[in-house]
C-alpha positions in Angstrom: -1.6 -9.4 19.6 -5.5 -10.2 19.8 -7.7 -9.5 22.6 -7.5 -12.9 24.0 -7.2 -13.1 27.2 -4.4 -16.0 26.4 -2.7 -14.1 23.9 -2.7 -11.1 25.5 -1.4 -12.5 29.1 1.4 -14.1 26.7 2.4 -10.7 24.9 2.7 -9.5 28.9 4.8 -12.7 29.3 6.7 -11.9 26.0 7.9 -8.3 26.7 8.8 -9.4 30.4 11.4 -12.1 28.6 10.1 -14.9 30.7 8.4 -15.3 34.0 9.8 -12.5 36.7 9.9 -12.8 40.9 6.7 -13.1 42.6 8.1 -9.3 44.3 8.2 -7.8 41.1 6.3 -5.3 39.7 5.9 -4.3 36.2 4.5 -1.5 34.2 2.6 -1.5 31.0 0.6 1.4 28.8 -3.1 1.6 27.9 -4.3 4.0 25.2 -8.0 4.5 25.1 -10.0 6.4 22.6 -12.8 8.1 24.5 -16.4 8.9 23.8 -16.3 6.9 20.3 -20.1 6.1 20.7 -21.0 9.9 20.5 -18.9 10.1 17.6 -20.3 6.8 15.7 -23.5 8.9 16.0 -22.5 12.1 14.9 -20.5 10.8 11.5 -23.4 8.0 10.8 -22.0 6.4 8.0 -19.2 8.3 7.5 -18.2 6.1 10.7 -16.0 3.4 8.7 -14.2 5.2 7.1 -13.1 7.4 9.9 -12.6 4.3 12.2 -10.6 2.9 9.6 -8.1 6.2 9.3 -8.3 7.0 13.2 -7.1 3.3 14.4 -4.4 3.5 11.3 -2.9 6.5 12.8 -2.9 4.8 15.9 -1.3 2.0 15.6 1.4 4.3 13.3 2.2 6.1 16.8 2.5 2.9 18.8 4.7 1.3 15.9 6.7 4.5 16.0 7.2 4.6 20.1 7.6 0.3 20.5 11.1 -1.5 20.3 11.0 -4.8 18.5 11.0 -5.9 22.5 7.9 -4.4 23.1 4.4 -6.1 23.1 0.9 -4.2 22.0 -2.5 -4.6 20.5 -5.6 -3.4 20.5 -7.4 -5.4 23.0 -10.9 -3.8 22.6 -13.0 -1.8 19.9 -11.6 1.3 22.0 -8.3 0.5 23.7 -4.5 -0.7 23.2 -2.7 -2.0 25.8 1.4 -2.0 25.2 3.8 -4.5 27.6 7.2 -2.4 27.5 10.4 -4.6 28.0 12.3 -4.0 31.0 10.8 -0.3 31.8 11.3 1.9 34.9 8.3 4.0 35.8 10.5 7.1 35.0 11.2 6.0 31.8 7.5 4.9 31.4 6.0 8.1 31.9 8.7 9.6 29.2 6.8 7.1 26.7 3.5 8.1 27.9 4.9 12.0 26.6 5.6 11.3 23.4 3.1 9.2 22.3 0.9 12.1 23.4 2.4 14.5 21.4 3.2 12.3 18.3 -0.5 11.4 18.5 -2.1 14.6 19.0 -0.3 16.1 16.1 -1.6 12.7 14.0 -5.0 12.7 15.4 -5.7 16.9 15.6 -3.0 18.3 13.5 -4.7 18.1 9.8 -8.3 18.1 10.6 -11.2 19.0 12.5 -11.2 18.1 16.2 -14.7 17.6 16.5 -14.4 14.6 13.9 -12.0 13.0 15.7 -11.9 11.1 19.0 -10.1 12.5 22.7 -7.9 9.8 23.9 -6.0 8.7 27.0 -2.9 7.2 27.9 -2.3 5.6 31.6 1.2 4.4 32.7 -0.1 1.1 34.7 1.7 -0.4 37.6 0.7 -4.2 37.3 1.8 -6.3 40.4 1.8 -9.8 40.7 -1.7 -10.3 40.3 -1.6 -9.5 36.7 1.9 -11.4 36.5 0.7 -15.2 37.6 -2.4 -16.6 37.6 -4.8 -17.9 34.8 -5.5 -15.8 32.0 -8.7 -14.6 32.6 -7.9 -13.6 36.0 -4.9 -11.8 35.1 -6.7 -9.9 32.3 -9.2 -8.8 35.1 -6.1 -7.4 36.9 -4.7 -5.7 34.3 -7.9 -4.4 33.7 -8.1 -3.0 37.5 -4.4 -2.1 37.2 -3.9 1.4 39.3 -2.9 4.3 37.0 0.8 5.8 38.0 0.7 8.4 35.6 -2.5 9.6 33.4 -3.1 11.9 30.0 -5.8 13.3 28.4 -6.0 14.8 25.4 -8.9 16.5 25.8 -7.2 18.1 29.4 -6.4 21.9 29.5 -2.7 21.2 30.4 -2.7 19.4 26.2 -4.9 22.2 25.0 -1.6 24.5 24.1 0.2 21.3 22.1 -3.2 20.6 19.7 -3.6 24.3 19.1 0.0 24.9 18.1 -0.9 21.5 15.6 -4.1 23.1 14.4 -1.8 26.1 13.7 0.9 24.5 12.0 -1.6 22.3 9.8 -3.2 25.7 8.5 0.4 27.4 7.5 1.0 24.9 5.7 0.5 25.2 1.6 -0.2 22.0 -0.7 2.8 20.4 -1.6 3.2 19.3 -4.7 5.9 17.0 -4.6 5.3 13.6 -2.3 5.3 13.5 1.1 8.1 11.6 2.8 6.3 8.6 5.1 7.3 6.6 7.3 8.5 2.8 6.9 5.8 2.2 9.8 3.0 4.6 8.2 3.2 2.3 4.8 3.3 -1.3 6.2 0.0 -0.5 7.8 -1.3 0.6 4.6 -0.4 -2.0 2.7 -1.9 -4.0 5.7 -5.1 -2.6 5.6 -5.4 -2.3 1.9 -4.7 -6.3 1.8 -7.6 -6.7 4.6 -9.8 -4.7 2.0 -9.0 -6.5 -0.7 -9.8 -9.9 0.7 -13.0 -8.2 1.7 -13.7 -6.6 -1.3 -13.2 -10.2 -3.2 -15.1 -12.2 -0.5 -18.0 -9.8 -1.4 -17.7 -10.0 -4.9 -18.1 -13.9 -4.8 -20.7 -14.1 -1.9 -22.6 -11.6 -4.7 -22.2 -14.2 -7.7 -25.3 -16.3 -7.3 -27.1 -12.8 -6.2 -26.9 -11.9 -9.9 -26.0 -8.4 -8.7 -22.1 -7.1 -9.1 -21.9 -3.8 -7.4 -18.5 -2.1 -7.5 -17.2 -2.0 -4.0 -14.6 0.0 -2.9 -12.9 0.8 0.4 -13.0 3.4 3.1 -9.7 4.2 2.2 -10.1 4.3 -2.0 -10.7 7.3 -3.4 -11.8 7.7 -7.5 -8.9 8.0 -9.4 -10.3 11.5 -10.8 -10.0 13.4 -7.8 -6.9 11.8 -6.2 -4.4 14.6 -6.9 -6.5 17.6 -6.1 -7.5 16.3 -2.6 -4.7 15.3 -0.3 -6.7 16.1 3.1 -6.7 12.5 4.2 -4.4 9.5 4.7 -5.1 6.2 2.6 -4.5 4.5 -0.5 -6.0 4.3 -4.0 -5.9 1.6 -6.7 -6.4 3.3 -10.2 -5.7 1.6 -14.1 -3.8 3.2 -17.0 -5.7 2.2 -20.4 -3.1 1.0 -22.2 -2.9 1.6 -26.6 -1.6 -1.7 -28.4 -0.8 -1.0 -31.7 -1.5 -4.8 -33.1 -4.7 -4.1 -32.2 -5.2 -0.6 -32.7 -7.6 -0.4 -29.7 -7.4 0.2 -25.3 -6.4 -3.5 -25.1 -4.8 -3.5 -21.4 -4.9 -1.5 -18.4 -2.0 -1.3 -16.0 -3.0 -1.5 -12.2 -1.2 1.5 -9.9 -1.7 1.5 -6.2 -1.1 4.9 -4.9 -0.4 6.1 -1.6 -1.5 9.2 0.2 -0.7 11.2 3.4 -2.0 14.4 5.2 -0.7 17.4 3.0 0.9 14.9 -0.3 0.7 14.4 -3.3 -0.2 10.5 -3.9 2.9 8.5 -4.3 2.9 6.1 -6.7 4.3 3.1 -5.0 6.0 1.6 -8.7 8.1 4.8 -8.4 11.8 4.2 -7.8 12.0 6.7 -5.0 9.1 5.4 -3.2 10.8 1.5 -3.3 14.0 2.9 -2.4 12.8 3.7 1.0 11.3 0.2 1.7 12.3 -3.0 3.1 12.4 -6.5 0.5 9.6 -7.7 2.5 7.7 -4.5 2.4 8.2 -4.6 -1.2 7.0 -8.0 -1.9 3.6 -6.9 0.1 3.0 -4.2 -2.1 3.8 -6.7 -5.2 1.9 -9.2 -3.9 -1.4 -7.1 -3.4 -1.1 -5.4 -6.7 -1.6 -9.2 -8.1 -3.9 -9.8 -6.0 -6.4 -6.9 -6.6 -5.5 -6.9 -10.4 -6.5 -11.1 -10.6 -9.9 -10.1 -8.5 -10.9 -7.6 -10.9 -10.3 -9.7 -14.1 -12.3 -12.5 -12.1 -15.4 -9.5 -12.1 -15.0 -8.1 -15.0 -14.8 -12.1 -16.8 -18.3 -12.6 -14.8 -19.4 -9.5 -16.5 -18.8 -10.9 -20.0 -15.9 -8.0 -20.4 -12.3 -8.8 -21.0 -9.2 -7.0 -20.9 -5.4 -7.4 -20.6 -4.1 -6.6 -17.1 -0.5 -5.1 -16.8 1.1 -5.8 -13.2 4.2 -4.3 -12.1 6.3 -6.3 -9.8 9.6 -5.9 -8.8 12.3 -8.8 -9.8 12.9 -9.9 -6.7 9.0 -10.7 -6.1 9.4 -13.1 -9.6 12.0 -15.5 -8.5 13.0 -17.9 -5.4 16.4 -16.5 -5.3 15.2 -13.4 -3.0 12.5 -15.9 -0.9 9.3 -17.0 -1.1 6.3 -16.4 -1.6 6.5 -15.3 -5.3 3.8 -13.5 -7.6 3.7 -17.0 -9.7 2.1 -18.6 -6.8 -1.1 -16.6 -6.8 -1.2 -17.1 -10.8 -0.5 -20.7 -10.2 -4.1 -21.0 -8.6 -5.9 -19.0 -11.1 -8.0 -20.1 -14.0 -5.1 -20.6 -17.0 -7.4 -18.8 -19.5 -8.2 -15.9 -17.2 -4.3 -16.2 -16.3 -3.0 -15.5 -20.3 -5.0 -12.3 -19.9 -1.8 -11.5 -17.2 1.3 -9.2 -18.6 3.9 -9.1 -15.9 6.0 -5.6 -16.0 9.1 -6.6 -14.1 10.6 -3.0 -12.9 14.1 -2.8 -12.6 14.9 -5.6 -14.8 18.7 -4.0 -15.7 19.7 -4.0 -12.7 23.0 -6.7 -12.3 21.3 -8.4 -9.7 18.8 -9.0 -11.1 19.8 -10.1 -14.9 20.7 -13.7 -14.2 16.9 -14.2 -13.3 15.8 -12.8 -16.4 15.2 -16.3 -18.1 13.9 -17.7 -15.5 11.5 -15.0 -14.9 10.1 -14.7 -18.5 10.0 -18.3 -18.7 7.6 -18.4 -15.4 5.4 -15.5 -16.7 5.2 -17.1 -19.9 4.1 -20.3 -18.6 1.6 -18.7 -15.8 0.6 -15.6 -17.9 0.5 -13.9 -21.0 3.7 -12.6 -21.3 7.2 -10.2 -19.5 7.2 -6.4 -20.1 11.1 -5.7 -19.1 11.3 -2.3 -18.0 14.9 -0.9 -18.2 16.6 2.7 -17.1 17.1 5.1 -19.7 20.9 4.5 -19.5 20.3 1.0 -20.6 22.7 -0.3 -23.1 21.1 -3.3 -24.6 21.4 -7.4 -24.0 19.1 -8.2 -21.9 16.7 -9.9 -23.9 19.6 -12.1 -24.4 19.0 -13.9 -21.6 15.2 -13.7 -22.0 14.6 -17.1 -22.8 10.4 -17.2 -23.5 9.1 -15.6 -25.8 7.1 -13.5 -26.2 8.6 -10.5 -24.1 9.0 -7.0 -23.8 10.9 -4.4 -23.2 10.8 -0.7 -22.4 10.6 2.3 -20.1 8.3 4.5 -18.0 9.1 7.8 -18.8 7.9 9.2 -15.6 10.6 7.7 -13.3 13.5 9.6 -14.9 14.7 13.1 -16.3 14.3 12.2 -20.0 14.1 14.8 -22.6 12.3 14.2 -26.1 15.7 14.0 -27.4 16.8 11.2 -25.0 13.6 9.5 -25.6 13.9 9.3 -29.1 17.3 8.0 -29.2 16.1 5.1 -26.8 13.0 4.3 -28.9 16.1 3.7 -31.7 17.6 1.8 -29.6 14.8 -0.2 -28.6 13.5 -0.5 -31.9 17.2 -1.6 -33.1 17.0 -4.7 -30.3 13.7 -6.1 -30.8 14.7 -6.2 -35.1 14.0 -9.7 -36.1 13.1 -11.1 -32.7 9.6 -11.7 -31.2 9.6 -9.0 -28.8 7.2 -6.2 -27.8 8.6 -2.7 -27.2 6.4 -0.3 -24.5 6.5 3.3 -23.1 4.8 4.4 -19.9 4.3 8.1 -19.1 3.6 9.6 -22.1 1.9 12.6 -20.7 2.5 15.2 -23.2 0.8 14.7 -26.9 4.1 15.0 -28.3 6.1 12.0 -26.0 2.5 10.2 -26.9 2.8 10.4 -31.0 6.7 10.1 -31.0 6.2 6.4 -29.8 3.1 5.2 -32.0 5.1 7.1 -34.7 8.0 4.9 -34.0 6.2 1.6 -33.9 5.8 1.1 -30.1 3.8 -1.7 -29.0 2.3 -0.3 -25.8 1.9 3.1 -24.9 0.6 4.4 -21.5 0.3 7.6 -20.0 -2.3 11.2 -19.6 -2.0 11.8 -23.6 -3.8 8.8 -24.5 -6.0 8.4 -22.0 -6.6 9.0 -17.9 -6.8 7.0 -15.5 -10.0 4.7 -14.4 -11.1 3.6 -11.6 -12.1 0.7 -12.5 -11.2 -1.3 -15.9 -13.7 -1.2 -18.7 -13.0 -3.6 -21.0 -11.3 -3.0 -24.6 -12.1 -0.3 -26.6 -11.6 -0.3 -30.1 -9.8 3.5 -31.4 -8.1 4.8 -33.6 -5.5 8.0 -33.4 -7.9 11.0 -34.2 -9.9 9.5 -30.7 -7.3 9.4 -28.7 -5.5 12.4 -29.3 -9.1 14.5 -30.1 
């Protein structure tokens, strides 16, 4: 919902299913964040970024509390205004509870209050006023609505919930493994890291004729070196794993990872299987589609640079092919510049999977045709074939070491394996998460293409174009 007065009189209309009798009264929510100018001027420029996190969080709760019924939006810098469908004023104040609590926790539970705004939520009583009428007039009257039933969070009777927040947020230790976040929590960030990325490109091209190319980054993005040592916050991260090609005995490619973060977390890669296991298809086409996106705006700065690198994208199958919907990742590489666009190498996860297998050829035949190439990665239980039915050439296939228990014994017997398949054909072979020297050497030893992972080099930030090594620097 915008903060139109039309749209926002229609949302009311919306969640009311339809115009209701001129007797009949109906309620609706407003959440306000108080006192935000005093806090703009006590954070300065930190501001963004904490308007950013604070209105993400927000909108997290209201996603959390609304039924697909329901109606909200933010309809000022400082205010929300939710239409609930078909609500009593009982059951209205009930909602006004728990988005309370849920919010206090959000907003108070992992950090300091002074850095973060109070907030109000007021059960309104709207009567026909706001119900017919024009829209601007109705706006006024929701605007004027009278307040059955008011919060604060700044109110002694909430003082005992946000200290028993603070509490719990300090007994907490660091966990190591990833935290487990909500379907709600991710769509916004994925939502707000596609709003930054359109930024972030917008800027780079208004720059062009400046002559000037600074490296912009989000209020969410964090540098890739500090990322697992400082889980405090909630946001997102893009990072790139320098990828060793042995044809050319040099850094050749990066692969582009888009992390995810929340309060007390490790980052969670969003490639890992775990992670995509508790999303939706369309969720996971989002998260596809943005990786693209970001990963052809860097290539498009770093060509304007005079560098040039190979970028590695991982997509899920279903993101590759009209058989799960449209769009598909081939439609933002239809649209780029073809000889930027052969410096693309699509890693299709998941490629083993029976549903996916009939779509092999068709995929490798798109990325072929749109990009540089297919990287095929498999399971470690994979049993072979599936190059079979990779009709383009040429392709690749392999595994990312990281998303399964695999011992250097089970590794090696797969890089046989692999090796054995790609014998005579023109096919690339590729390992990902080699993060011990010894997982790292076994593959170059046995003649893999690509190798990624924390033995041969870190992550970047930001790509930085091929460099030429041999194995005494990577492994110094």
């Amino acid at each position: 919902m915008q903060g139109s007065a039309e749209m926002i009189v229609s949302a009311l209309d919306e969640a009311a299913g339809g115009k209701p009798a001129p007797s009949t009264k109906r309620v609706a929510v407003k959440l306000e964040l108080l006192d935000l100018a005093s806090l703009k001027a006590k954070l300065g420029p930190r501001w963004k970024r904490s308007e950013r996190t604070i209105h993400m969080l927000v909108e997290s709760c209201i996603r959390r509390a609304c039924t697909h019924q329901d109606r909200w939006g933010r309809s000022a810098d400082d205010q929300y205004l939710l239409f609930l469908n078909n609500t009593s004023e009982a059951a209205g104040k009930e909602f006004c509870d728990a988005v309370l609590e849920d919010l206090t926790i959000k907003l108070f539970g992992t950090g300091d209050v002074d850095e973060r705004p109070n907030f109000s939520v007021d059960l309104l009583s709207l009567g026909p006023d706001a119900l017919f009428g024009g829209a601007s007039a109705r706006l006024q009257a929701i605007a004027n609505a009278r307040s059955l039933y008011s919060l604060r969070s700044n109110e002694a009777k909430n003082t005992h919930a946000m200290a028993k927040a603070r509490e719990e947020a300090k007994t907490k230790t660091t966990r190591e493994e990833p935290t487990i976040i909500g379907i709600e929590d991710i769509e916004a960030l994925v939502h707000l890291a596609d709003k930054d990325t359109r930024s972030w490109q917008n800027e780079e091209s208004a720059g062009r004729g400046a002559g000037t190319l600074p490296v912009k980054k989000s209020g969410f993005e964090m540098d890739a070196v500090v990322m697992p040592h400082k889980n405090t916050g909630v946001g997102y991260a893009f990072s790139y794993t320098p990828v060793w090609d042995r044809t050319k005995k040099a850094l050749l490619c990066y692969r582009i990872n888009f992390s995810i973060r929340m309060p007390q977390g490790a980052p969670v890669d969003s490639a890992s299987p775990d992670f995509m296991a508790q999303l939706d298809r369309s969720t996971i086409k989002a998260i596809d589609m943005l990786r693209m996106k970001r990963a052809l705006g860097s290539l498009m700065k770093s060509h304007r640079r005079g560098t040039k690198y190979l970028v590695s994208v991982p997509v899920s199958a279903q993101s590759c092919s009209t058989r799960w919907g449209v769009p598909t990742v081939f439609e933002q590489l239809t649209g780029f510049p073809k000889d930027l666009g052969k410096l693309v190498i699509l890693d299709v996860m998941d490629a083993d999977r029976p549903e996916y297998r009939p779509a092999i050829g068709e995929i490798t035949t798109m990325a072929a045709r749109h990009g540089r190439q297919s990287l095929l990665r498999v399971g470690p239980s994979y049993d072979g074939g599936l190059l079979i039915g990779a009709a383009a050439r040429p392709v690749g296939i392999g595994i990312d070491i990281t998303d399964h228990e695999t011992d250097e014994r089970e590794l090696m017997k797969f890089l046989d394996r692999m090796a054995e398949e790609v014998t005579g054909k023109d096919a690339a072979t590729f390992i990902w998460g080699a993060d011990s020297t010894s997982a790292a050497m076994m593959a170059i030893a046995a003649g893999v293409t690509f190798v990624g992972g924390s033995a041969v080099a870190p992550d970047v930030p930001d790509p930085a174009g091929v460099s030429m090594l041999g194995l005494s620097d990577i492994f110094a």
